[in-house]
N, CA, C and O atoms as a CHARMM CRD file, in Angstrom:
* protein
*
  352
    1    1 UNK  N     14.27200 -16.38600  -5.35100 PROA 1      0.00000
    2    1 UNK  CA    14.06800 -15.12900  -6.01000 PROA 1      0.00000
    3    1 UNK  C     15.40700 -14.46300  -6.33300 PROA 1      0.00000
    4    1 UNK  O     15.41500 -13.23200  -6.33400 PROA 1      0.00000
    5    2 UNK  N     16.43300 -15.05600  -6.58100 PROA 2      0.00000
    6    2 UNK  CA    17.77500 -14.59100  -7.20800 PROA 2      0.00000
    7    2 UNK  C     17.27800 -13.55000  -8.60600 PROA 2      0.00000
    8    2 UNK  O     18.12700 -12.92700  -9.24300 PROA 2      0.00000
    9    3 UNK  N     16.57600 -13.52000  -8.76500 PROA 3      0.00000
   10    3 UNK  CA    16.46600 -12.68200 -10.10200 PROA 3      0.00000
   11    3 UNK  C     16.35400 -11.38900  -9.63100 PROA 3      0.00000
   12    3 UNK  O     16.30500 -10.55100 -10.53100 PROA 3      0.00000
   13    4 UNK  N     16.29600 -10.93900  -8.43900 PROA 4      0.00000
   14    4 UNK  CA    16.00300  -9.42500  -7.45300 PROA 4      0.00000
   15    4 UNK  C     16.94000  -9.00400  -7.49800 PROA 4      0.00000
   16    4 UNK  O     17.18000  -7.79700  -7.52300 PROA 4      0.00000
   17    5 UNK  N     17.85600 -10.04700  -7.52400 PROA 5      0.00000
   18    5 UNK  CA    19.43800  -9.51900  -6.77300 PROA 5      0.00000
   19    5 UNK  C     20.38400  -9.39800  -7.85300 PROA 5      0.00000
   20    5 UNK  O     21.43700  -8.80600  -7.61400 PROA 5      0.00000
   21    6 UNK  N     20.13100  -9.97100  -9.26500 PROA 6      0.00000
   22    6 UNK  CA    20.73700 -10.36900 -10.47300 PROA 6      0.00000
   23    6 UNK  C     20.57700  -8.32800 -10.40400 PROA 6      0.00000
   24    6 UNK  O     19.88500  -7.44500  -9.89800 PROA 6      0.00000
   25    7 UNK  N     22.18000  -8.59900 -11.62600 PROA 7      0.00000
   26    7 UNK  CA    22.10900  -7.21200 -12.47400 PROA 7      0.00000
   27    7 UNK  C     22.05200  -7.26300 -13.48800 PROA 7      0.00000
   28    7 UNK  O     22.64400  -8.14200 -14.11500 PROA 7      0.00000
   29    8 UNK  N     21.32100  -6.34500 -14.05600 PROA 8      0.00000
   30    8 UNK  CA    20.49000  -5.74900 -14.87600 PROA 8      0.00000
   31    8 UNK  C     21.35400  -7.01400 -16.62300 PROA 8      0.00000
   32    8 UNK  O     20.84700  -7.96700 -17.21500 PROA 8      0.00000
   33    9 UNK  N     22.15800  -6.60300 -16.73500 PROA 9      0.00000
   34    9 UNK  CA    23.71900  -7.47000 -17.70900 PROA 9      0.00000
   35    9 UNK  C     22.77200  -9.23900 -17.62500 PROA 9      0.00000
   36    9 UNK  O     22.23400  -9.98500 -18.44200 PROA 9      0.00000
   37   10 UNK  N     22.94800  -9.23300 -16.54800 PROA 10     0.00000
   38   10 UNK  CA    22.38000 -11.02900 -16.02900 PROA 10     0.00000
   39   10 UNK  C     21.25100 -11.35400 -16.21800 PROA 10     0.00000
   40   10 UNK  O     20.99300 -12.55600 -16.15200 PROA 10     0.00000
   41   11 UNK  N     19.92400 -10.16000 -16.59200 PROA 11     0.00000
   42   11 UNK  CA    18.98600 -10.61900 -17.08900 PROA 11     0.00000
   43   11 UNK  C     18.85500 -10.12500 -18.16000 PROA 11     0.00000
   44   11 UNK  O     18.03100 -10.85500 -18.71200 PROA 11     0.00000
   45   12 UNK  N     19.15100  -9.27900 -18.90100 PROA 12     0.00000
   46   12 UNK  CA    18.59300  -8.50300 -20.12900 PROA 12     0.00000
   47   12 UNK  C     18.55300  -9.16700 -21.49600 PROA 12     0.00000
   48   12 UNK  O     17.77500  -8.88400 -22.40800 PROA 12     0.00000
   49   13 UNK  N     19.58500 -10.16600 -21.50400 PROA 13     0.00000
   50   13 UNK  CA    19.99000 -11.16200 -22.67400 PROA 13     0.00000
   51   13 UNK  C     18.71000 -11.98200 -22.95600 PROA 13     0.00000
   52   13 UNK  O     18.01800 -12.22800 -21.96800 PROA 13     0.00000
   53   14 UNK  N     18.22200 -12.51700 -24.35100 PROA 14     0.00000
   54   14 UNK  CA    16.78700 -12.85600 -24.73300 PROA 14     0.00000
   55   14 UNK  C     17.18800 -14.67100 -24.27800 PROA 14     0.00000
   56   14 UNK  O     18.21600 -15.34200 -24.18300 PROA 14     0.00000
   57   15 UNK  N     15.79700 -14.88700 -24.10200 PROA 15     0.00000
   58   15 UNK  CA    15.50900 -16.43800 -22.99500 PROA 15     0.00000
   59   15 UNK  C     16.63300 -16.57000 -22.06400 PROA 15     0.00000
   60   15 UNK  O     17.31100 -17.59600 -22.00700 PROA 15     0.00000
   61   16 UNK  N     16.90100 -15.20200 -21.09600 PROA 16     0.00000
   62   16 UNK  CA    17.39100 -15.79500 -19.56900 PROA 16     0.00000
   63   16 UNK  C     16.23700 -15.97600 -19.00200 PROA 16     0.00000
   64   16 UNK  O     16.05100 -17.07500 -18.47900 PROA 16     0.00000
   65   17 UNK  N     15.06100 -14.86900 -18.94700 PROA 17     0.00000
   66   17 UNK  CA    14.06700 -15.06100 -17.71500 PROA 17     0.00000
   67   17 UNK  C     12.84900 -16.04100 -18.43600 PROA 17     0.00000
   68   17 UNK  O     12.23400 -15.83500 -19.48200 PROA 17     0.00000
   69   18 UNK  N     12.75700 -17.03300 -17.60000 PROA 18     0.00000
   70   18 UNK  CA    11.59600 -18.32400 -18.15700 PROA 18     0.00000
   71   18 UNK  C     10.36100 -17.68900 -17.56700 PROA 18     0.00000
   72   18 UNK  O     10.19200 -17.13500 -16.48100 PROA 18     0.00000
   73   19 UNK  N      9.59100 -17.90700 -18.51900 PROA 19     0.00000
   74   19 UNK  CA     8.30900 -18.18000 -18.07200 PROA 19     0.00000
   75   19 UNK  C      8.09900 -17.94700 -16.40600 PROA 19     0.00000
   76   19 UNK  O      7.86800 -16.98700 -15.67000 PROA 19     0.00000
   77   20 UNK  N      8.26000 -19.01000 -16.29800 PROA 20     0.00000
   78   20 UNK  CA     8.05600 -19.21700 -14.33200 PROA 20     0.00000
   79   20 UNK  C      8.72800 -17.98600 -13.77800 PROA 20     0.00000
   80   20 UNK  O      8.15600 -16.99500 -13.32500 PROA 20     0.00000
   81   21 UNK  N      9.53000 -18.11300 -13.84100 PROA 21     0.00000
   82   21 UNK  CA    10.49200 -16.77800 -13.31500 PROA 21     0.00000
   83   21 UNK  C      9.83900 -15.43700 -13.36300 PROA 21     0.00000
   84   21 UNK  O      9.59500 -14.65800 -12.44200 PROA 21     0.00000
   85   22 UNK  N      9.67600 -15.37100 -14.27300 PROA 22     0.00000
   86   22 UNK  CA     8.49400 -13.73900 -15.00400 PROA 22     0.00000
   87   22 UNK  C      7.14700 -13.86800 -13.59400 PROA 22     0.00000
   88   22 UNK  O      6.86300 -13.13800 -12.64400 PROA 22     0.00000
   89   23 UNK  N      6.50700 -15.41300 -14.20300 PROA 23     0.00000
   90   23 UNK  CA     5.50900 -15.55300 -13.26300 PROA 23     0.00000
   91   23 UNK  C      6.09700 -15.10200 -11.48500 PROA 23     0.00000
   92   23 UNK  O      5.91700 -13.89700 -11.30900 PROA 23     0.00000
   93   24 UNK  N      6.51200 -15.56900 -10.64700 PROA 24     0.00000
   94   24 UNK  CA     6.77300 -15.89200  -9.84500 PROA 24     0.00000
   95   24 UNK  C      7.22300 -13.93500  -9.46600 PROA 24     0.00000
   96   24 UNK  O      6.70200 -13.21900  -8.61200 PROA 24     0.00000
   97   25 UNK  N      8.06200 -13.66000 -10.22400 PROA 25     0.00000
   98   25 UNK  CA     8.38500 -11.83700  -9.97400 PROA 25     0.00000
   99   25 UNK  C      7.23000 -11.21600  -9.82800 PROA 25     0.00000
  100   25 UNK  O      7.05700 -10.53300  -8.81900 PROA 25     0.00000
  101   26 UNK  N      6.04000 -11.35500 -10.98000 PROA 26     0.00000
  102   26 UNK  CA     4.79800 -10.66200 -10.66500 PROA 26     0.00000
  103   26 UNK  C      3.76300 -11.32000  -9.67900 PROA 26     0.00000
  104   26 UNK  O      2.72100 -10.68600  -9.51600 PROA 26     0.00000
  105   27 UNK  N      3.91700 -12.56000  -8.97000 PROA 27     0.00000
  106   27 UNK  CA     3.22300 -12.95500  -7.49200 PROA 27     0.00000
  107   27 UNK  C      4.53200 -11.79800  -6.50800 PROA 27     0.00000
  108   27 UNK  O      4.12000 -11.09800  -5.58300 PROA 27     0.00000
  109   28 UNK  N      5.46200 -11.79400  -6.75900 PROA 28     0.00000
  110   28 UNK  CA     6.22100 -11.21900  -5.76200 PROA 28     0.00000
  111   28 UNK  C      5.86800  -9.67000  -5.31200 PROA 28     0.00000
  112   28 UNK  O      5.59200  -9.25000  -4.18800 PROA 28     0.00000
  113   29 UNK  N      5.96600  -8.99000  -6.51800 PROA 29     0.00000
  114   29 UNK  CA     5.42600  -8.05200  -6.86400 PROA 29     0.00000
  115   29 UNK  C      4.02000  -7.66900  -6.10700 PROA 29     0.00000
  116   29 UNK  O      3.94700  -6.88900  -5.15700 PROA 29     0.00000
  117   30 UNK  N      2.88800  -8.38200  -6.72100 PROA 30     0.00000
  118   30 UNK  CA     1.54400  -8.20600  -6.10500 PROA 30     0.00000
  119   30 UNK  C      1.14500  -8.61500  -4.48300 PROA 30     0.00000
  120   30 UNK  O      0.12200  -8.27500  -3.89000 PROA 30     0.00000
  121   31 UNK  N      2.23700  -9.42200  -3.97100 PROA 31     0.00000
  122   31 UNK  CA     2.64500  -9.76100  -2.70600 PROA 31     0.00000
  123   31 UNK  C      2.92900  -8.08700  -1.90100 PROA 31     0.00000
  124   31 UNK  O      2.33200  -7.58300  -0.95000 PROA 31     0.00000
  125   32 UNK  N      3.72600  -7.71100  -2.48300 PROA 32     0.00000
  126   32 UNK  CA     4.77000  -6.30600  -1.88200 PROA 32     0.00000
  127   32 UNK  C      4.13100  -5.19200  -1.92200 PROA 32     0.00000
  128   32 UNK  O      4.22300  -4.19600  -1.20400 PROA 32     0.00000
  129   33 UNK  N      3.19200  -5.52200  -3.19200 PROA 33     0.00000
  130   33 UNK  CA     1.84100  -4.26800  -3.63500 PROA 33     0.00000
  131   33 UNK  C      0.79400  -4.16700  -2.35000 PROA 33     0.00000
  132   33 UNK  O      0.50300  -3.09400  -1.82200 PROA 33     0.00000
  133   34 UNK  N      0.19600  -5.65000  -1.86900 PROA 34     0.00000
  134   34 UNK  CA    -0.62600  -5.49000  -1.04900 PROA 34     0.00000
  135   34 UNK  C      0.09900  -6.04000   0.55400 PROA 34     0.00000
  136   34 UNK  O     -0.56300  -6.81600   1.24200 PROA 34     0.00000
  137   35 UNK  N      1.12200  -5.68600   0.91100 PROA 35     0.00000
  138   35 UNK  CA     1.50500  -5.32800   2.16600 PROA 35     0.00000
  139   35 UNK  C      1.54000  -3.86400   2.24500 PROA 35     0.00000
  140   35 UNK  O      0.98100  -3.13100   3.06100 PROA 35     0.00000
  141   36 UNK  N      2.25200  -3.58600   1.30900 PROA 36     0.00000
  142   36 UNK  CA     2.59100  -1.62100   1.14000 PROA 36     0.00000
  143   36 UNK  C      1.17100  -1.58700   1.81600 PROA 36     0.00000
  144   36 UNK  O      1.13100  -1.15700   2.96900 PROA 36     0.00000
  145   37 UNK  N     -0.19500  -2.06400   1.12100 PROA 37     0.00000
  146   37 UNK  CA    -1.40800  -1.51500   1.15800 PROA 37     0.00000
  147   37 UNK  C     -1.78200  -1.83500   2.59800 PROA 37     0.00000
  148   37 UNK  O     -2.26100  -0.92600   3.27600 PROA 37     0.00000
  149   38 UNK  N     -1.62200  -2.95000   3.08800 PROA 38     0.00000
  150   38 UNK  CA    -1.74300  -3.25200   4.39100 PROA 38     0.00000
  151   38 UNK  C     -1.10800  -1.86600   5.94700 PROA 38     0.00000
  152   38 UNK  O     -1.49900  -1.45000   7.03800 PROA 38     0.00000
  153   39 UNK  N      0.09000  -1.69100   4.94400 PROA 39     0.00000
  154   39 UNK  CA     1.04400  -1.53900   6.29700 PROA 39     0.00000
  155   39 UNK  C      0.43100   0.61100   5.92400 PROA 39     0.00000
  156   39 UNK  O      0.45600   1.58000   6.68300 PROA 39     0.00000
  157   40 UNK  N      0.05700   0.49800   4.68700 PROA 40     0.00000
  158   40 UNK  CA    -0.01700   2.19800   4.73300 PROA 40     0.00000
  159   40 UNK  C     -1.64800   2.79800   5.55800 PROA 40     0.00000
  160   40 UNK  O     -1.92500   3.87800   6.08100 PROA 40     0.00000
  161   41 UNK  N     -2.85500   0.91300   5.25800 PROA 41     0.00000
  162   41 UNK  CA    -4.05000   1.18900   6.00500 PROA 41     0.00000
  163   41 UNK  C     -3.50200   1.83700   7.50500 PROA 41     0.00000
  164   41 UNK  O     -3.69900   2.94900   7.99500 PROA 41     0.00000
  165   42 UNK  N     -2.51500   0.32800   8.15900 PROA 42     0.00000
  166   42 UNK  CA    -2.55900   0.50400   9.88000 PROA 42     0.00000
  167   42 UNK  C     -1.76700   1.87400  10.07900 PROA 42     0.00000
  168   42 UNK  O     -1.55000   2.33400  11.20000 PROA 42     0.00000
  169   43 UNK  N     -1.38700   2.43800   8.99000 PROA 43     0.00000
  170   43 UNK  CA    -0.48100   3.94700   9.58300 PROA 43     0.00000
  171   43 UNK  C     -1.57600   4.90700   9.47000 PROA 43     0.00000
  172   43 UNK  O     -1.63000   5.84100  10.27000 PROA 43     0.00000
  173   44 UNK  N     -2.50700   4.75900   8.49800 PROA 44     0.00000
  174   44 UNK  CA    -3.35500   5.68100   8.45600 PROA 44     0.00000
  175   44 UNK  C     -4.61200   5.81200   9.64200 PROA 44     0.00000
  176   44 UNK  O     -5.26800   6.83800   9.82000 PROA 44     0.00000
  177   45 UNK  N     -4.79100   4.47300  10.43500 PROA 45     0.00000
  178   45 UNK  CA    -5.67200   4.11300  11.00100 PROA 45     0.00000
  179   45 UNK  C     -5.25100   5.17600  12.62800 PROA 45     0.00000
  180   45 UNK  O     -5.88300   5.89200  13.40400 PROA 45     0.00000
  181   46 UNK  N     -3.59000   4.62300  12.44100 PROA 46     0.00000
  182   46 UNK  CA    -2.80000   5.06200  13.81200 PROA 46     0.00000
  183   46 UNK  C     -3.07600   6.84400  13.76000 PROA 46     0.00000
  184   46 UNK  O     -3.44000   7.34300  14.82500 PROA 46     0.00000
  185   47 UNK  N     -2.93000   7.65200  12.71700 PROA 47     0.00000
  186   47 UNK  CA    -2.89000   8.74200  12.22300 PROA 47     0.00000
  187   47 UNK  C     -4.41500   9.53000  12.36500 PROA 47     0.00000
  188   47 UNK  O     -4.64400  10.73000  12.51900 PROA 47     0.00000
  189   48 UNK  N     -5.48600   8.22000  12.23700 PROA 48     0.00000
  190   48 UNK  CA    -6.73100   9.09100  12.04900 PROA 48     0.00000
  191   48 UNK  C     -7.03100   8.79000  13.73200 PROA 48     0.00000
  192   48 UNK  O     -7.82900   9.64000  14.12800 PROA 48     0.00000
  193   49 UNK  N     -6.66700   7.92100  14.74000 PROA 49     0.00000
  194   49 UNK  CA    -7.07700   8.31700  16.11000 PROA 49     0.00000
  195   49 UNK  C     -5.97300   8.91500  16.80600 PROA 49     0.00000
  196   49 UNK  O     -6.12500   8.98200  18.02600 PROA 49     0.00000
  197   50 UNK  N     -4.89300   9.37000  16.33500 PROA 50     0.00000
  198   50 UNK  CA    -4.40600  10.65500  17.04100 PROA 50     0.00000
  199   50 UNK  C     -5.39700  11.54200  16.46000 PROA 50     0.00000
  200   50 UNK  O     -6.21700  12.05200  17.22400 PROA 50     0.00000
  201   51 UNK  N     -5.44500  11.83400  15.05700 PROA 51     0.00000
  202   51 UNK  CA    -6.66900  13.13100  15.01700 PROA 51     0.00000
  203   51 UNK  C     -7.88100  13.26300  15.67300 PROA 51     0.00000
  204   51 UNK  O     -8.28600  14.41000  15.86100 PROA 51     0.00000
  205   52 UNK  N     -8.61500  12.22900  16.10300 PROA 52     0.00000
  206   52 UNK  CA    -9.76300  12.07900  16.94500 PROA 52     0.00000
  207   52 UNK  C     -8.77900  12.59700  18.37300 PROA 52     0.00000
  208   52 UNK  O     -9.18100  13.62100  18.92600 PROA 52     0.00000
  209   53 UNK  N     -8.01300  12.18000  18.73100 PROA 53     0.00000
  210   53 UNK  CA    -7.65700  12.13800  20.12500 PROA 53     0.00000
  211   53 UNK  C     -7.64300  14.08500  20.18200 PROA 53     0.00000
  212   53 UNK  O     -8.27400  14.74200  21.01000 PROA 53     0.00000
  213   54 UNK  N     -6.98500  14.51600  19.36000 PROA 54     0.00000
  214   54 UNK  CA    -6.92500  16.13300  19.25800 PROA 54     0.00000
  215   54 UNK  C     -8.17200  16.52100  19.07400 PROA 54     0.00000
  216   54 UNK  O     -8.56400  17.06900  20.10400 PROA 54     0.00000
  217   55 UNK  N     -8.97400  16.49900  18.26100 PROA 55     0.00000
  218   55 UNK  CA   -10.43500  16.69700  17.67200 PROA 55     0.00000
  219   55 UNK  C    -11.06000  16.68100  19.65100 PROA 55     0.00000
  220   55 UNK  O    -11.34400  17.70800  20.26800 PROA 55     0.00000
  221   56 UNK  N    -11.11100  15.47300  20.14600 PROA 56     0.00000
  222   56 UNK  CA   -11.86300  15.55000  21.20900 PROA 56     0.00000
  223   56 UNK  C    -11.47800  16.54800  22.14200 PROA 56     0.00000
  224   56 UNK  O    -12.31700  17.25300  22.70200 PROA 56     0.00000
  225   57 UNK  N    -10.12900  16.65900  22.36200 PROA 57     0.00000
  226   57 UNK  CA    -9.24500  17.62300  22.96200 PROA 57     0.00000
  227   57 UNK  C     -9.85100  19.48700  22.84000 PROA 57     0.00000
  228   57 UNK  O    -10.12000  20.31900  23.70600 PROA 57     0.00000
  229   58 UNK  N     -9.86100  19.51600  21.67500 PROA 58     0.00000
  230   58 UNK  CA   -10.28900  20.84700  21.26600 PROA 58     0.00000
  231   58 UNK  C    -11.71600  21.07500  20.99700 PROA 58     0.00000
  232   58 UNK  O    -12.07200  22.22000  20.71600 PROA 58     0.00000
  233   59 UNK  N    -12.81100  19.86100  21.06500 PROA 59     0.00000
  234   59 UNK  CA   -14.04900  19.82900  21.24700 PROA 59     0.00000
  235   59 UNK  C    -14.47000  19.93500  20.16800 PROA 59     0.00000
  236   59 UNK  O    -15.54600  20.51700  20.03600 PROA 59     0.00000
  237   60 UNK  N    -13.69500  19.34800  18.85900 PROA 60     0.00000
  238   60 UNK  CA   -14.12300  19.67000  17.46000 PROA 60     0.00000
  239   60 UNK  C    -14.82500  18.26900  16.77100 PROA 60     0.00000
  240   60 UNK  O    -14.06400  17.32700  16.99000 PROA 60     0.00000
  241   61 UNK  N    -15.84600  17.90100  16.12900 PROA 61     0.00000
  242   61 UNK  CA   -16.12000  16.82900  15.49500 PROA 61     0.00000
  243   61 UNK  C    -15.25300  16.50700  14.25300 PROA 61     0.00000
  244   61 UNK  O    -15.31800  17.19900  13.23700 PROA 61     0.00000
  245   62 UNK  N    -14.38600  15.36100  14.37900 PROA 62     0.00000
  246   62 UNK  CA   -13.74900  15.05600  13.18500 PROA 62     0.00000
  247   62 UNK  C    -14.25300  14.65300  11.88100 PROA 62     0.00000
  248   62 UNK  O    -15.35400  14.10400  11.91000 PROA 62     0.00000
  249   63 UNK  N    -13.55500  14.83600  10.43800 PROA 63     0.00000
  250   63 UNK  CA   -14.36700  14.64400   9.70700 PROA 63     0.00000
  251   63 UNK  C    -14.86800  13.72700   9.36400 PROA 63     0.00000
  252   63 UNK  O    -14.12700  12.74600   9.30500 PROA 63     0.00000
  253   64 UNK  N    -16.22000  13.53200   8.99000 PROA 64     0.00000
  254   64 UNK  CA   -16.97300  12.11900   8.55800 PROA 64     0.00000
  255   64 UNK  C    -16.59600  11.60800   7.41100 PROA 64     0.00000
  256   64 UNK  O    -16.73200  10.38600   7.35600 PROA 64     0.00000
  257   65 UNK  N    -16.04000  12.26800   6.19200 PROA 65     0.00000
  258   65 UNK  CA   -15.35300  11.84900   4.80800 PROA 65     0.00000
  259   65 UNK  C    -14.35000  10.85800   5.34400 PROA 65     0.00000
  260   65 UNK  O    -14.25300   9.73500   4.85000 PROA 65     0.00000
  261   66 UNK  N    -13.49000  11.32800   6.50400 PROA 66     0.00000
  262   66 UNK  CA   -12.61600  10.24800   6.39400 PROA 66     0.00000
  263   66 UNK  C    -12.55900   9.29900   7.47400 PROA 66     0.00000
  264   66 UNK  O    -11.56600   9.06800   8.16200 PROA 66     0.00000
  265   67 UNK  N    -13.82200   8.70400   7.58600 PROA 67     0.00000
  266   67 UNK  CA   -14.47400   7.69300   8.44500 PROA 67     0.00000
  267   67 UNK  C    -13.49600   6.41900   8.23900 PROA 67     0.00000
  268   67 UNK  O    -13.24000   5.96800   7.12200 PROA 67     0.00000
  269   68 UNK  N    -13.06400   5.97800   9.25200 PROA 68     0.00000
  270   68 UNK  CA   -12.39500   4.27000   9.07700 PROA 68     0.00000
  271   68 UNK  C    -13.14400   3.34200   8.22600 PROA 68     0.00000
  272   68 UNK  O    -12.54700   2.53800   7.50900 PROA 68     0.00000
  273   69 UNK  N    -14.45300   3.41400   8.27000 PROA 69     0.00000
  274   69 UNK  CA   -15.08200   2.56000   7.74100 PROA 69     0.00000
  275   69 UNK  C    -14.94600   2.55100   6.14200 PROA 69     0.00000
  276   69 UNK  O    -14.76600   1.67600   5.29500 PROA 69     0.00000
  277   70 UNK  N    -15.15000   4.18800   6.13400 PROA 70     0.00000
  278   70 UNK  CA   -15.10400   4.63800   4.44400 PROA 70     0.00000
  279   70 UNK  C    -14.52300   4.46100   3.61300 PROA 70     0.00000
  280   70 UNK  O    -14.74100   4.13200   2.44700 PROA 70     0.00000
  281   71 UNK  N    -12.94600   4.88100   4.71200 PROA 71     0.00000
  282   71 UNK  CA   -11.54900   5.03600   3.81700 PROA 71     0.00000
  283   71 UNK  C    -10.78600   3.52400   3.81000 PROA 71     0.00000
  284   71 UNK  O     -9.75700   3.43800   3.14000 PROA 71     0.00000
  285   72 UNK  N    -11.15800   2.59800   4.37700 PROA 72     0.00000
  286   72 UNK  CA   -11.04000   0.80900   4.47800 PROA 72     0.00000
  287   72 UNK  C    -11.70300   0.91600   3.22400 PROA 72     0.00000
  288   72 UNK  O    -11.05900   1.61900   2.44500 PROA 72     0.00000
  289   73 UNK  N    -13.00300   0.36600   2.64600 PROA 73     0.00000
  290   73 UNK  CA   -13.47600   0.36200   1.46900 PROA 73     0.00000
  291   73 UNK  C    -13.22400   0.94800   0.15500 PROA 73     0.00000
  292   73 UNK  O    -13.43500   0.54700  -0.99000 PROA 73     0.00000
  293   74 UNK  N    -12.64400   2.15000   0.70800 PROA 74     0.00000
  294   74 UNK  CA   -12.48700   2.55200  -0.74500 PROA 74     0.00000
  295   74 UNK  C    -10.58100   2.76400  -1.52200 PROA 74     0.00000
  296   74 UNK  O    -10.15600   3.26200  -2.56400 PROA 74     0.00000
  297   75 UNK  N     -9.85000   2.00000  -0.19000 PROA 75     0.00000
  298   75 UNK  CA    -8.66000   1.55800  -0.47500 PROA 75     0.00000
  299   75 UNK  C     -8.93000  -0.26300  -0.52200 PROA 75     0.00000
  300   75 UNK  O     -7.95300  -0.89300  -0.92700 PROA 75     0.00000
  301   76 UNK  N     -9.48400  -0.63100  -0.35000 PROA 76     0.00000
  302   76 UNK  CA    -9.90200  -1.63200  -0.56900 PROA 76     0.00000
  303   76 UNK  C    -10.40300  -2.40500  -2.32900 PROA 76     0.00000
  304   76 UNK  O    -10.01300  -3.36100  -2.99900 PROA 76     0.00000
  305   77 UNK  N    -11.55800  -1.21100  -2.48900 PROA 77     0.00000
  306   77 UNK  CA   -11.70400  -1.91100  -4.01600 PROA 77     0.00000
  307   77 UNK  C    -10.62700  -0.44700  -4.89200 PROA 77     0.00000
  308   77 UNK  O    -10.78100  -0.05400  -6.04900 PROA 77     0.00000
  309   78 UNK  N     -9.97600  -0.11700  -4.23900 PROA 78     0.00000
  310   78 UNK  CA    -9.20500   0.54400  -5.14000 PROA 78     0.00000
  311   78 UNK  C     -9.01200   2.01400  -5.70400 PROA 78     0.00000
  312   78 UNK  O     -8.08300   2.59800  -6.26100 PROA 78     0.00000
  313   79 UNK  N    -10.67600   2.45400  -5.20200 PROA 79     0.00000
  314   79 UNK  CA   -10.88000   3.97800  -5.35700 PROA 79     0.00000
  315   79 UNK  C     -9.76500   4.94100  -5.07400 PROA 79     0.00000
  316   79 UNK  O     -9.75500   6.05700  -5.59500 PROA 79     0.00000
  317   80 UNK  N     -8.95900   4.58800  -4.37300 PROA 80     0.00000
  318   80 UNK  CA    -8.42000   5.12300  -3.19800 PROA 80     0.00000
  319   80 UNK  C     -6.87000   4.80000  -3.11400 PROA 80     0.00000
  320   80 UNK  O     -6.68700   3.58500  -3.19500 PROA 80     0.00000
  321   81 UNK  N     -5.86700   5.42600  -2.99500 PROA 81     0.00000
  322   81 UNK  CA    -4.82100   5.27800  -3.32800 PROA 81     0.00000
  323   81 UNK  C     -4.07400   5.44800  -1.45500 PROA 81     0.00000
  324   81 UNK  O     -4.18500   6.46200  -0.76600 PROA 81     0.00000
  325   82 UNK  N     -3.50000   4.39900  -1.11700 PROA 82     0.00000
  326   82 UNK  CA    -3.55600   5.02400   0.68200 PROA 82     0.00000
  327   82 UNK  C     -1.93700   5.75800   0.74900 PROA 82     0.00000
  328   82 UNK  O     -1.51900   6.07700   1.86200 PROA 82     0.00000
  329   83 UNK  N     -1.00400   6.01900  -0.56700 PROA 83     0.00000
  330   83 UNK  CA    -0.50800   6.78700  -0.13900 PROA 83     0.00000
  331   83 UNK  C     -0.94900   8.35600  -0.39400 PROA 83     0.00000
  332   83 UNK  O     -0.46000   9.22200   0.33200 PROA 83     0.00000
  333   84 UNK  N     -1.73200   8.65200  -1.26900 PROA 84     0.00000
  334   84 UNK  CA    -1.91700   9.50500  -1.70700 PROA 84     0.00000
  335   84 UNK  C     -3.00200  10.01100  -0.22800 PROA 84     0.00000
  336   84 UNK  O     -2.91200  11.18200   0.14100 PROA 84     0.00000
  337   85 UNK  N     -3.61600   9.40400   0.24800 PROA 85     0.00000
  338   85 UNK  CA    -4.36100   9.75900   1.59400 PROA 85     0.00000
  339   85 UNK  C     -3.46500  10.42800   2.98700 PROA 85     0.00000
  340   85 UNK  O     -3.64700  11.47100   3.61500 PROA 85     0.00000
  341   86 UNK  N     -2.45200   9.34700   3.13900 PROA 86     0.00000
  342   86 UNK  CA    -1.25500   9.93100   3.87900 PROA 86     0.00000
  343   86 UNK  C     -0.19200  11.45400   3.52200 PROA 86     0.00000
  344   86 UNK  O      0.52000  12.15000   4.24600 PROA 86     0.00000
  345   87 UNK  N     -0.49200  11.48700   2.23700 PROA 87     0.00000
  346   87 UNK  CA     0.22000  12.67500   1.38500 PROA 87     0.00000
  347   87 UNK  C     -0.75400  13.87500   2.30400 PROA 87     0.00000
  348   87 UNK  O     -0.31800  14.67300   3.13400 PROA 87     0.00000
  349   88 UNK  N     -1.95200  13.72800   1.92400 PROA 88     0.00000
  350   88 UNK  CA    -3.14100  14.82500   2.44300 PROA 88     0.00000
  351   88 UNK  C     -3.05200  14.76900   3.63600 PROA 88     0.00000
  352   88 UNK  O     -3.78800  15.45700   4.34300 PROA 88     0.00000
């Protein structure tokens, strides 16, 4: 994946980046897309049972909208943006 590290001069010129190359950046890409998505679920997961842990603390029922089950599915097919969840 030298083409990450190339500057901008080293690729911009017409037929440096082949085919494959192009290919291979956008597997890289969609690779990096769905770890982000991975690694922002388990922060959110870590985030929603400290809130339960307080919620029980203060004797409050936490909210059901943002059920593990819910918010898995709907960052899942996409509804759902999991940084924009962490933002809130």
């Amino acid at each position: 994946m030298s083409v990450l590290i190339s500057s901008e001069e080293e690729i911009s010129s017409p037929g440096v980046l082949s085919q494959e190359t192009i290919e291979k950046m956008g597997a890289e890409v969609e690779r990096l897309t769905k770890l982000k998505a991975r690694r922002l679920k388990e922060i959110f997961m870590k985030k929603r049972l400290e809130l339960e842990e307080i919620c029980k603390t203060a004797h409050i029922e936490p909210d059901a909208i943002t059920a593990p089950e819910q918010t898995n599915e709907m960052i899942d097919s996409g509804m759902l943006d999991p940084s924009e969840l962490l933002a809130n």
